[in-house]
Backbone bond lengths (Angstrom), bond angles and torsions (degrees), N, CA, C in turn:
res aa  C-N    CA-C-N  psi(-1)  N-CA   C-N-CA  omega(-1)  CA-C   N-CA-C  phi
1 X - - - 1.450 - - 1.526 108.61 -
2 X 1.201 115.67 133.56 1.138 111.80 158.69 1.471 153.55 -26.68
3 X 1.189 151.58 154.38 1.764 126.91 -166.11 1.681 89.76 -134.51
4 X 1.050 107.41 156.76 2.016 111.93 166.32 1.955 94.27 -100.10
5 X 1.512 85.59 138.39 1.021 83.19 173.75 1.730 99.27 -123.93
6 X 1.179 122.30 -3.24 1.810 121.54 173.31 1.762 107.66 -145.19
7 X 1.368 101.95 138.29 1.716 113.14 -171.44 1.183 110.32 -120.80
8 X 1.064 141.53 150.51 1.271 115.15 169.05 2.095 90.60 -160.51
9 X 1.120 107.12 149.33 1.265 124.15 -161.91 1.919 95.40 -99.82
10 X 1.763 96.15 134.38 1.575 104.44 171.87 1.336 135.93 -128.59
11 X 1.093 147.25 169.32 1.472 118.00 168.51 1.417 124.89 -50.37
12 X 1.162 121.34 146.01 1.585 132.83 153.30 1.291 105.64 96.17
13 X 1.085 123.85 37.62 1.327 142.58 -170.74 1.723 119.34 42.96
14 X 1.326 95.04 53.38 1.614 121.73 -172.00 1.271 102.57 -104.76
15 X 1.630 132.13 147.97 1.634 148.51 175.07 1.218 108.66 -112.48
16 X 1.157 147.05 135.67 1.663 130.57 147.59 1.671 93.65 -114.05
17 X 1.535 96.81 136.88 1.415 118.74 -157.14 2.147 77.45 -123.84
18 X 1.396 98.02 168.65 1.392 120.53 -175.87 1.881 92.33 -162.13
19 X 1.332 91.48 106.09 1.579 97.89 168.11 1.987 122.70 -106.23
20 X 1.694 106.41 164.32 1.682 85.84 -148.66 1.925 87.14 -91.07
21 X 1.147 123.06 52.66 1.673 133.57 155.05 1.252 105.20 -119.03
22 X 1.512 122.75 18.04 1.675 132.31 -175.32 1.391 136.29 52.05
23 X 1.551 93.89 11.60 1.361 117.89 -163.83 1.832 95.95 -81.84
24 X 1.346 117.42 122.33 1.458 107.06 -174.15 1.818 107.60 -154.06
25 X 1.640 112.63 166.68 1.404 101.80 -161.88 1.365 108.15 160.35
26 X 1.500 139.82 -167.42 1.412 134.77 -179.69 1.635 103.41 -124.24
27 X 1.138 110.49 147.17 0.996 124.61 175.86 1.596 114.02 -122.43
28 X 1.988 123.61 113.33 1.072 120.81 177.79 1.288 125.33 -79.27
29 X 1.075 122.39 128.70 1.370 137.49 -140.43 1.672 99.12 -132.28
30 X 1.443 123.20 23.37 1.750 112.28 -164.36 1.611 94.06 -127.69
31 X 1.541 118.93 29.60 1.480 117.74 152.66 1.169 110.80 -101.44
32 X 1.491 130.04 -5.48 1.289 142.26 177.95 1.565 118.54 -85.01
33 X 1.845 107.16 -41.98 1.039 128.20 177.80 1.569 125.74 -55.87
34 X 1.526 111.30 109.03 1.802 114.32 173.92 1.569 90.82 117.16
35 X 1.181 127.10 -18.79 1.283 131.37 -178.92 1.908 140.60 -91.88
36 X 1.661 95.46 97.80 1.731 88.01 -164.50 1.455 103.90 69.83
37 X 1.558 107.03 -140.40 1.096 109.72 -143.08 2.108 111.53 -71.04
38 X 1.628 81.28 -14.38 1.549 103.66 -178.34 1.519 116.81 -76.27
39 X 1.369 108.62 7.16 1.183 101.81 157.99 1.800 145.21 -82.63
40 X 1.477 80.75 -1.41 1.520 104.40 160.95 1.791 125.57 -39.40
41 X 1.656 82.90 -68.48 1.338 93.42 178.51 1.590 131.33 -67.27
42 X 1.389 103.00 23.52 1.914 113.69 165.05 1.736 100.82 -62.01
43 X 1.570 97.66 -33.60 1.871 94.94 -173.37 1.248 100.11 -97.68
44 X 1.501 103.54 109.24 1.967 139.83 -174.27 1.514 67.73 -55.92
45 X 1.670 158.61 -88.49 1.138 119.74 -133.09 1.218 123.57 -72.14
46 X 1.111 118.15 -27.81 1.939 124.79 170.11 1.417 108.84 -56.70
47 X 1.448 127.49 -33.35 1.377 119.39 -163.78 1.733 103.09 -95.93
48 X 1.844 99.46 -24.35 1.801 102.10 154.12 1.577 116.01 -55.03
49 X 1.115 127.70 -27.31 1.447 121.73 -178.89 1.254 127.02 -112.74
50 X 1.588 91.38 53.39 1.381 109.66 160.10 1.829 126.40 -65.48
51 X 1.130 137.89 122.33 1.462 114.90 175.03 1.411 104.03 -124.34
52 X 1.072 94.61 -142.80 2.308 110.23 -179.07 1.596 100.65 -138.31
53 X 1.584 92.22 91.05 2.062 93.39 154.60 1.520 116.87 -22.32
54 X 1.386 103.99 177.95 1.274 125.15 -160.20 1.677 85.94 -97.58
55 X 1.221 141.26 -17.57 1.330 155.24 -170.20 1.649 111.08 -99.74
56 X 1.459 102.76 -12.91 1.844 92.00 -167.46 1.783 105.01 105.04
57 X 1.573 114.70 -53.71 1.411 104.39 -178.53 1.852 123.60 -33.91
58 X 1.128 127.92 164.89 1.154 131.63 176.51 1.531 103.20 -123.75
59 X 1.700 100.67 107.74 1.019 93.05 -171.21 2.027 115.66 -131.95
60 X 0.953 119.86 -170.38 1.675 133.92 -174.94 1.383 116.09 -150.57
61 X 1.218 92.87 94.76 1.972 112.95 173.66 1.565 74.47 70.02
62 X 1.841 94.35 -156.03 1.791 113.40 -162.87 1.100 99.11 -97.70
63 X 1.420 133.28 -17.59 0.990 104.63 -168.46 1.641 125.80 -117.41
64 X 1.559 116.41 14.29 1.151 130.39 157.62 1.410 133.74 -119.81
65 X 1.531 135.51 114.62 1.247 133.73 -171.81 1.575 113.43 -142.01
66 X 1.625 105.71 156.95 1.381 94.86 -178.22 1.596 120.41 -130.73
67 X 0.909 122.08 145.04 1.195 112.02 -166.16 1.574 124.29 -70.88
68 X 1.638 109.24 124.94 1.496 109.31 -162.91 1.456 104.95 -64.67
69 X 1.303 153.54 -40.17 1.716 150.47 158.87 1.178 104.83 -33.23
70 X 1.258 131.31 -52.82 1.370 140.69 179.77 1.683 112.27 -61.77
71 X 0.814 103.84 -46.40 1.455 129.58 178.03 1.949 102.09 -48.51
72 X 1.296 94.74 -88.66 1.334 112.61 162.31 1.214 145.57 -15.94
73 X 1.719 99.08 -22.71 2.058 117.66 -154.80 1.435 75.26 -104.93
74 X 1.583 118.45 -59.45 1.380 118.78 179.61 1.588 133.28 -37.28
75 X 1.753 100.57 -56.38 1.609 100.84 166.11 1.376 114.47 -59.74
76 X 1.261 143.22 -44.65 1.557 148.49 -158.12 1.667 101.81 -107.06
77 X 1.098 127.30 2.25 1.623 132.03 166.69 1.706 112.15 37.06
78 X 1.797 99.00 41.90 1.427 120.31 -178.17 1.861 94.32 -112.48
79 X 1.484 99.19 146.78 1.496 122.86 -175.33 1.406 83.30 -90.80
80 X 2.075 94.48 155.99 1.673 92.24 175.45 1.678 112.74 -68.85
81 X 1.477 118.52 -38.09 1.574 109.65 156.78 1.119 139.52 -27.19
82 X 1.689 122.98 -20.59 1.454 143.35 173.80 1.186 104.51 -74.32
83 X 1.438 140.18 -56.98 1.360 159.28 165.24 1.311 126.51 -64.27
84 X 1.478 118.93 -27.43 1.527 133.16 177.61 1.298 108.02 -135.93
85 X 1.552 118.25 71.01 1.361 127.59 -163.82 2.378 110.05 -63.40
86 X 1.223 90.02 -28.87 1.615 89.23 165.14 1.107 116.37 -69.70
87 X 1.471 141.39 -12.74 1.382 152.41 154.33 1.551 114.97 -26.43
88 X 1.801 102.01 -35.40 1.244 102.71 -167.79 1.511 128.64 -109.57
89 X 1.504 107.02 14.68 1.218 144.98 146.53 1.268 105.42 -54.70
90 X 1.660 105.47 -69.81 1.811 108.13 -169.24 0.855 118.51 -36.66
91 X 1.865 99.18 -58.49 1.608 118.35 176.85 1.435 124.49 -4.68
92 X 1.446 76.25 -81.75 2.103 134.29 -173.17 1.602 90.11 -33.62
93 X 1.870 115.44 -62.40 1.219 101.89 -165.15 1.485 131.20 -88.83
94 X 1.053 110.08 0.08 1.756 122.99 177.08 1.670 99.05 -73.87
């Protein structure tokens, strides 16, 4: 899977991520926003200090992060079956 290697925080509770398969773009992020723990990010400067864990996650302070795969399906609007084509075997047999 791919890794992010640059994040960068935008208006409207938007990300543009740059991953190192060059695959790069924004990801809307404002169905999340006001919600639980995501209500953080009402303060434009907390949701400015977004970065990239030591893991790849994309994260804000300690106690919110998101998962970069997850991340990823969203910018490129690919199923994990798109990316992990034996996935659809599994599928197939359940």
């Amino acid at each position: 899977m791919a890794r992010p290697i640059e994040v960068k925080a935008l208006p409207n509770f938007r990300i543009w991520l740059r991953y190192d398969d060059k695959t790069e773009g924004e990801v809307d992020l404002s169905d999340l926003a006001g919600r639980g723990v995501f209500k953080a990010w009402e303060d434009p400067a907390f949701f400015n200090s977004v970065r990239l864990g030591s893991h790849g996650a994309i994260e804000w302070g300690p106690d919110i992060d998101m998962c970069p795969d997850a991340m990823y399906l969203r910018l490129t609007g690919k199923s994990p079956e798109d990316i992990f084509p034996s996935l659809r075997s599994v599928h197939a047999d359940a």
